[in-house]
C-alpha positions in Angstrom: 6.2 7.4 -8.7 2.3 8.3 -8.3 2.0 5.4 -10.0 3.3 3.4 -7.3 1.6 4.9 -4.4 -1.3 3.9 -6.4 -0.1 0.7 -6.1 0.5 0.9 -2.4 -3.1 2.6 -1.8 -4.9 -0.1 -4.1 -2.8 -3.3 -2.6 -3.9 -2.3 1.3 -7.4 -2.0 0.3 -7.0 -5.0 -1.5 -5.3 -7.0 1.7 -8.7 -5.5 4.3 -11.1 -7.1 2.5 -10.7 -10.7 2.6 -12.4 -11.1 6.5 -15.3 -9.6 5.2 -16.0 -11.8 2.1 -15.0 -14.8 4.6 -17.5 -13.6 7.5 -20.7 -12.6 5.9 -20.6 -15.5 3.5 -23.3 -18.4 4.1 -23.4 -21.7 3.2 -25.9 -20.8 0.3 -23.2 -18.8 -1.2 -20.6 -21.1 -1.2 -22.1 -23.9 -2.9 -23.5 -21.5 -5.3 -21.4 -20.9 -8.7 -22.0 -17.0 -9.6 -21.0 -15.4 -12.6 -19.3 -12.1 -12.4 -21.8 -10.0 -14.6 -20.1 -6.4 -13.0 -16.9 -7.1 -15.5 -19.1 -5.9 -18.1 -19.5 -2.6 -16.1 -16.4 -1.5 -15.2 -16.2 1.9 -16.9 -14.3 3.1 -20.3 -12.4 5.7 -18.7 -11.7 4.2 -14.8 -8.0 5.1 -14.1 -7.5 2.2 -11.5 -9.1 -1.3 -11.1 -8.6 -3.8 -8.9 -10.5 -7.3 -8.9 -10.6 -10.0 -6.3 -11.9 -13.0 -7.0 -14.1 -13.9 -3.6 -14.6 -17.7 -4.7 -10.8 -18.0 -4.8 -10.4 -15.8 -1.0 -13.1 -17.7 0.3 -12.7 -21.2 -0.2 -8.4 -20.2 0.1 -9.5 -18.2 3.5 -11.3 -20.9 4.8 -9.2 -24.0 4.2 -6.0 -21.7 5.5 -7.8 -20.9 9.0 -9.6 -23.9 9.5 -7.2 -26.6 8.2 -4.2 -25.4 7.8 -3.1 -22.9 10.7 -6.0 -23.7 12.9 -4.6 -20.7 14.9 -6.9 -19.8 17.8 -6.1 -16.1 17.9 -8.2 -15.6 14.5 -11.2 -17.6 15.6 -10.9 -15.4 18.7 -11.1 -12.1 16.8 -13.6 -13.7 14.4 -16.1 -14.4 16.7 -15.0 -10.5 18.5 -16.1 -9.3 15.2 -19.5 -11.6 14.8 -20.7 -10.5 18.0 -20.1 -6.6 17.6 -21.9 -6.8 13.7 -25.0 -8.8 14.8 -28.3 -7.5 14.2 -31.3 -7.1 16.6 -32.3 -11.0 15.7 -29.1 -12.2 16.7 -28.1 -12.9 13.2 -25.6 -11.5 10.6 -26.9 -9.1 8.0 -27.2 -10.1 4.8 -25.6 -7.4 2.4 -27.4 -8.4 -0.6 -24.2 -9.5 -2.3 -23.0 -12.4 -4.0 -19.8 -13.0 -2.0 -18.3 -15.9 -4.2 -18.1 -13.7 -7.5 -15.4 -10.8 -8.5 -15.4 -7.6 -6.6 -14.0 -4.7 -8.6 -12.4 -1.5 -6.7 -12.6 1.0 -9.5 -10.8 4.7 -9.6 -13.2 7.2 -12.3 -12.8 11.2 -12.7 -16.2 12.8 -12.1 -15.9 16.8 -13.1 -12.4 17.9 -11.6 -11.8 14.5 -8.8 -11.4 11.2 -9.0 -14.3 9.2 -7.2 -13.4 5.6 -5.4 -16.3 3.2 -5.8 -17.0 -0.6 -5.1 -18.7 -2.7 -8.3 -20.5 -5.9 -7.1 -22.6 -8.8 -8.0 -26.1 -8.5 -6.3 -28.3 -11.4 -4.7 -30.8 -9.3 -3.6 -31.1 -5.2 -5.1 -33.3 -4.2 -2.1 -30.8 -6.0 0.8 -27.9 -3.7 -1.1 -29.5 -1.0 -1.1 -30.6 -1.2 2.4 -28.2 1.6 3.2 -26.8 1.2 6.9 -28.0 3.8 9.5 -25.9 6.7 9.9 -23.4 6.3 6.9 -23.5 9.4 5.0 -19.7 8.3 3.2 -21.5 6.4 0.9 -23.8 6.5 -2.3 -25.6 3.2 -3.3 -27.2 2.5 -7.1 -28.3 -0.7 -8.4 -29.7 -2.5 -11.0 -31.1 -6.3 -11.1 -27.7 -7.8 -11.4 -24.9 -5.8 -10.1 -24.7 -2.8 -7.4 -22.0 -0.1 -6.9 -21.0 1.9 -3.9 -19.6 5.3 -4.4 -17.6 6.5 -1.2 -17.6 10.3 -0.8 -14.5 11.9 0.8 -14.7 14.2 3.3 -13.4 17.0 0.9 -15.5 16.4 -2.2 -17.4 19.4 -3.7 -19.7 16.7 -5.5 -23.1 16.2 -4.0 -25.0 13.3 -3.8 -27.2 13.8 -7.1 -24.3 14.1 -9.0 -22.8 10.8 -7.5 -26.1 9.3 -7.8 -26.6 10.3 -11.1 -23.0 9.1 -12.4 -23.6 5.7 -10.8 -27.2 5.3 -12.6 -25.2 5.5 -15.8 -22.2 3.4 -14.9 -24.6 0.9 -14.1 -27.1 1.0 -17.1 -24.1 1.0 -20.2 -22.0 -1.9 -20.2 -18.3 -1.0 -21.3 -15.9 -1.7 -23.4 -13.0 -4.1 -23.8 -10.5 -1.4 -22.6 -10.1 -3.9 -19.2 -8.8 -6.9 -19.1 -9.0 -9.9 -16.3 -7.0 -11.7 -15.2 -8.9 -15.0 -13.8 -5.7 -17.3 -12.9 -4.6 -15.2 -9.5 -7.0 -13.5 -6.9 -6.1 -10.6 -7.3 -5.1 -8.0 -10.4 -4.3 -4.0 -9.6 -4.3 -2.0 -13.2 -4.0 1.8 -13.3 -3.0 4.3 -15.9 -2.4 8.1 -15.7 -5.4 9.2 -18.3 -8.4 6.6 -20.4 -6.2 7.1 -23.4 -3.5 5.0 -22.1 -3.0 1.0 -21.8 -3.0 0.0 -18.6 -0.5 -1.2 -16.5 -1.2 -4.5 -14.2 0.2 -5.6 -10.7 -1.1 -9.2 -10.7 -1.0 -11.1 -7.1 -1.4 -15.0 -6.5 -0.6 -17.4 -3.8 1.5 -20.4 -3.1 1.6 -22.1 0.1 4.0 -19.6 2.5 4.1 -16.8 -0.3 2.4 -14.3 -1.9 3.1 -14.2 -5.3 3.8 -10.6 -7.5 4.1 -10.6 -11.4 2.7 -7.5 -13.7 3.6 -4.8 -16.2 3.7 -1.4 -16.6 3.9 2.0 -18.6 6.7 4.9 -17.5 7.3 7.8 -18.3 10.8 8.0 -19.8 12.2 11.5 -18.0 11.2 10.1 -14.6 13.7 7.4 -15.0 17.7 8.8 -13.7 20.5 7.4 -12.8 21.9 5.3 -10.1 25.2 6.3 -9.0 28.3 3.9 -9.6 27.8 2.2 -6.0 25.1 1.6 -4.1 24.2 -0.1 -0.6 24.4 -3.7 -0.3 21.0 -4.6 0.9 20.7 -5.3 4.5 17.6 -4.8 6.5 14.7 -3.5 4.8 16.3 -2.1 1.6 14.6 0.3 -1.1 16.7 1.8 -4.1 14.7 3.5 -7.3 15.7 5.6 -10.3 12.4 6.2 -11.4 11.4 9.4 -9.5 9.1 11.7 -11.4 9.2 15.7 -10.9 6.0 15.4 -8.1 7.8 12.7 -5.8 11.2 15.1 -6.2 9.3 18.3 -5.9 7.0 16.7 -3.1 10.7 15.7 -0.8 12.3 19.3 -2.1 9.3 21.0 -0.8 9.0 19.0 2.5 13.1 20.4 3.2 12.6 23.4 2.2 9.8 23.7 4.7 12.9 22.9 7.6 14.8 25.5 6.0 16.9 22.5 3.9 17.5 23.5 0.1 18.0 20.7 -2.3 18.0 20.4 -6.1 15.6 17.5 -7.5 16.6 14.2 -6.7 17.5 11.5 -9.2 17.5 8.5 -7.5 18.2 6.7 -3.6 19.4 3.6 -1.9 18.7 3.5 1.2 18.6 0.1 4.1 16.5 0.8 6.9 16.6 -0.8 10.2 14.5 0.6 12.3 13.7 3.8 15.0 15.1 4.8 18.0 13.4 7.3 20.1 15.2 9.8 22.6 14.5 12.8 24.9 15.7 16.0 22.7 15.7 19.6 23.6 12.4 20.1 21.3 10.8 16.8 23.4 10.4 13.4 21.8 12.3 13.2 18.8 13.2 9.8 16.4 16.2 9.2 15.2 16.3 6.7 12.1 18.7 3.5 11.9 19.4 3.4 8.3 21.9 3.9 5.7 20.9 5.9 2.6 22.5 7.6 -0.8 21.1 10.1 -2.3 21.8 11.0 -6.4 20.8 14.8 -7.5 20.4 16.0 -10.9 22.7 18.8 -10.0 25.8 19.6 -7.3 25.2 19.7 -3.9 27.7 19.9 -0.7 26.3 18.0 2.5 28.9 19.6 4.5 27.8 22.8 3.7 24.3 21.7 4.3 24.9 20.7 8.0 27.1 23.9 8.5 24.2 25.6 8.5 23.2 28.0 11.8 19.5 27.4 11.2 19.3 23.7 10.8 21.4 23.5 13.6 19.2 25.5 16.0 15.9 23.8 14.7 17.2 20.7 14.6 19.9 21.0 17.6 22.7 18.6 16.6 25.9 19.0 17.0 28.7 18.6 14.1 32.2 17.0 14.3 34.4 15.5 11.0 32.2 13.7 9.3 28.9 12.8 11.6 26.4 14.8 13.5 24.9 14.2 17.2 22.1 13.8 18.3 22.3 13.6 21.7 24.2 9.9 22.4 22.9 9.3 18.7 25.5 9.1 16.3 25.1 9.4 12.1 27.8 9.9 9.7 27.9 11.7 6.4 29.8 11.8 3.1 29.7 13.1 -0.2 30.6 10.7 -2.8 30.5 12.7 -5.7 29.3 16.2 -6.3 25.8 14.9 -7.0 25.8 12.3 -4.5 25.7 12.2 -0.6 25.6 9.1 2.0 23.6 9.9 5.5 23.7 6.6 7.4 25.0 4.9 11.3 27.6 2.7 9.6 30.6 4.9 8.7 32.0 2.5 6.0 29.0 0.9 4.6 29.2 -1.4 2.1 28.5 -0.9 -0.9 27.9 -2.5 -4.6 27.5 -2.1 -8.3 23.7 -1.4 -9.0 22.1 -3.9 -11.6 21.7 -3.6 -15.3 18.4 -2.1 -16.2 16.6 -2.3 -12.4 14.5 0.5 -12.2 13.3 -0.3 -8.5 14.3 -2.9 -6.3 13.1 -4.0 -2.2 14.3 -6.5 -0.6 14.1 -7.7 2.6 12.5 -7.8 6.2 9.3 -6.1 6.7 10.0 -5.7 10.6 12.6 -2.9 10.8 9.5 -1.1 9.9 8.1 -1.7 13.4 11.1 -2.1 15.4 11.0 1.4 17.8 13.7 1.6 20.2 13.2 3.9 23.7 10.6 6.4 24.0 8.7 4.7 27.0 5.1 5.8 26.7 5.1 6.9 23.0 6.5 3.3 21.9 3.6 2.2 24.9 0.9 4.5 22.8 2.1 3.2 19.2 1.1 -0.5 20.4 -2.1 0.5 21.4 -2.4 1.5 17.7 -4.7 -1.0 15.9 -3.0 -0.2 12.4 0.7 -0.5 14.5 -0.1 -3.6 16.2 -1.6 -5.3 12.9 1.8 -4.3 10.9 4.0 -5.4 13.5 2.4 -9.0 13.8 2.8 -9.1 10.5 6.3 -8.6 9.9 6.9 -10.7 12.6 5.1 -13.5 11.1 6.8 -12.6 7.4 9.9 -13.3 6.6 11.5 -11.6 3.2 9.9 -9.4 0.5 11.4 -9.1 -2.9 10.5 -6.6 -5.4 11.8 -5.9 -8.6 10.9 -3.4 -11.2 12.7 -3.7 -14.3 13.1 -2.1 -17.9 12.2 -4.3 -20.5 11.9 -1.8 -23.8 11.8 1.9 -23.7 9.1 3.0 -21.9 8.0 -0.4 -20.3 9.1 -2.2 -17.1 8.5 -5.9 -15.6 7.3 -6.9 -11.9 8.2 -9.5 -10.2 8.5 -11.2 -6.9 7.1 -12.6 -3.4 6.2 -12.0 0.5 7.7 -15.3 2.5 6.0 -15.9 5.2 7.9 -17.9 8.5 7.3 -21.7 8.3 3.6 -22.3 9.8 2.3 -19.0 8.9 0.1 -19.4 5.5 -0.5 -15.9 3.8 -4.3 -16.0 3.9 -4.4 -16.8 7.6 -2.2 -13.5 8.0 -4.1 -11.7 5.5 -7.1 -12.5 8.1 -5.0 -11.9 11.5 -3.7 -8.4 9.7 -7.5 -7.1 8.8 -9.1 -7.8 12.2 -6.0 -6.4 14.2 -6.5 -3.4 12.3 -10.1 -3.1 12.8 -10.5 -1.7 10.0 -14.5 -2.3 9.4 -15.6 -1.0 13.0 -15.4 2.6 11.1 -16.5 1.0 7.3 -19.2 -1.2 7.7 
């Protein structure tokens, strides 16, 4: 499954930067054709890359916006964003980057980490490397053609000569065929555990209200259990998997343990999920899921012995009848379904279903559960003064159904497939756009 937060990771970066390849470009880079020369440079032994292909986001960005939704919200927070990123002379900054050629987001191990950089296709070397004031995160190197930003975490033990000196070489040795592109979608995500492996793609494209998801990828056989003989009929936002590795398991074992909750490893989960609700507890504010969810171990284990127990029930002060626990007015029942298997959920009878043949992961449906955060008074009134919250929420009131499905094909190999619907009016680069300037995400990048 640390293949799939990769995933996850790579895809949100992948979703923030369409607003800036649609602001800072100029009409002399949209009527100029560029080739991609950094595709030549993406390094033997990168463990994740992810291209976007910026004439494709632009010209799709701009037609969606302007002639499509014509929504007046996003030229709003456009022209918020122009004004705050204007230079002394009143103009936008030129980064030095051709904005209608492939960007590459590229994962390498330097020494004992693994080093995040941007790979782009230059229009002027001393522009890029114009570093801006005050950004000590990043690491610029260039040559004539392409330039690469190296971002520096907060907890690297690499200085910048080393950085410096491993983006010289990057830039000065073309690579390999060990990538591939894919040029037919704007968007490709490949990763792989180690540079001896293939890599495994996540390929997106897009349609006129849908984002489109195809790919392949490698797994490793003794991460893939079993699903038990029922599980729940998807309502909500609904996520089942089999394919848990040992540092997902031992990350959600360890996370119990550290509330005084022993578990064995788990083998797989369904769970539907339909939102939060937030009530005054003894131990102040505390959230109370709406879902439904079954839980597979690899070996035996009693959940009403698990709720029996004094100390969860002091730290977590519920209270216990046949079959549910309280929390205050708050109401969720348990079962156990077999000796390996345990439901936690507010339905008392949910329903359930026969999981399908060879579906390794499977989600399905509404993205706005996610935000949907009953009670609480001023902690629901901070979360909407989130950026991030407000962002997600707009946009999974403007979506309408995701569906996700990984699936075996041959031993060690699975199939993706599937889409993001978007509500009738709302086109997917237009909420792309709304999405990454609600967030705000490049007051603290750029």
């Amino acid at each position: 499954m640390t293949k799939f937060r990769k995933i996850g990771n790579s895809l949100l970066f992948l979703m923030l930067l369409p607003a800036l390849w649609f602001l800072l470009s100029t009409g002399r880079y949209f009527i100029q054709e560029v080739p991609s020369s950094n595709t030549h440079y993406i390094p033997d032994n990168a463990l994740i890359v992810a291209r976007l292909d910026g004439k494709m986001i632009i010209e799709n960005t701009l037609f969606s916006v302007l002639m499509e939704s014509k929504d007046k919200e996003i030229s709003n927070l456009l022209g918020e964003f122009l004004n705050t990123r204007r230079t002394d002379n009143r103009k936008v900054k030129d980064p030095g980057i051709h904005l209608r050629s492939d960007l590459y987001y590229i994962q390498i191990p330097i020494e004992d980490e693994k080093v995040s950089c941007i790979l782009v296709n230059i229009s002027s070397k001393d522009k890029f490397l114009d570093q801006p004031k005050g950004d000590s995160k990043t690491v610029r190197v260039a040559n004539d053609e392409i330039g690469l930003i190296i971002m520096r975490s907060e907890q690297s033990k690499l200085d910048r000569k080393k950085l410096i000196a491993a983006g010289k070489k990057i830039i000065n040795s073309k690579s390999t065929e060990s990538f591939r592109s894919n040029k037919d979608d704007f968007a490709q995500i490949s990763w792989r555990e180690s540079s001896s492996l293939p890599y495994s793609n996540f390929v997106i494209g897009a349609l006129d209200n849908e984002l489109i998801f195809s790919g392949s990828f490698q797994f490793d056989q003794k991460a893939s259990g079993a699903f038990p003989n029922q599980v729940l009929k998807p309502q909500g936002f609904h996520i089942c998997s089999n394919l848990m590795d040992n540092s997902i398991s031992d990350t959600l074992t360890y996370m119990l343990t550290e509330i005084g909750v022993e578990l064995p490893q788990f083998e797989s989960f369904s769970l539907n999920y339909y939102g939060a609700k937030v009530i005054n507890h003894s131990t102040g504010y505390f959230v109370v899921p709406q879902m439904d969810l079954i839980m597979k171990f690899k070996e035996n284990v009693s959940i009403k012995e698990l709720f029996e127990d004094e100390a969860l029930r002091t730290m977590l002060d519920y209270k216990q009848d046949k079959g549910s626990i309280w929390f205050q007015k708050e109401q969720l029942y348990f079962k156990q379904l077999t000796p390996t298997t345990i439901y936690l959920g507010i339905n008392e009878n949910p329903q359930l279903v026969a999981p399908e043949p060879d579906e390794l992961i499977r989600i399905y449906g509404e993205l706005e559960p996610f935000m949907n955060v009953e009670g609480g008074g001023l902690m629901t009134a901070f979360l909407d003064m989130i950026p991030a919250f407000k962002a997600g929420k707009r946009l999974s009131v403007n979506s309408k159904e995701i569906h996700i499905r990984l699936t075996r094909i041959s031993k060690g190999e699975g199939s993706i497939e599937g889409n993001l619907k978007f509500e009738k009016g709302c086109y997917p680069m237009s909420e792309a756009m709304r999405f990454v300037l609600l967030n705000d995400f490049f007051s603290s990048q750029y």
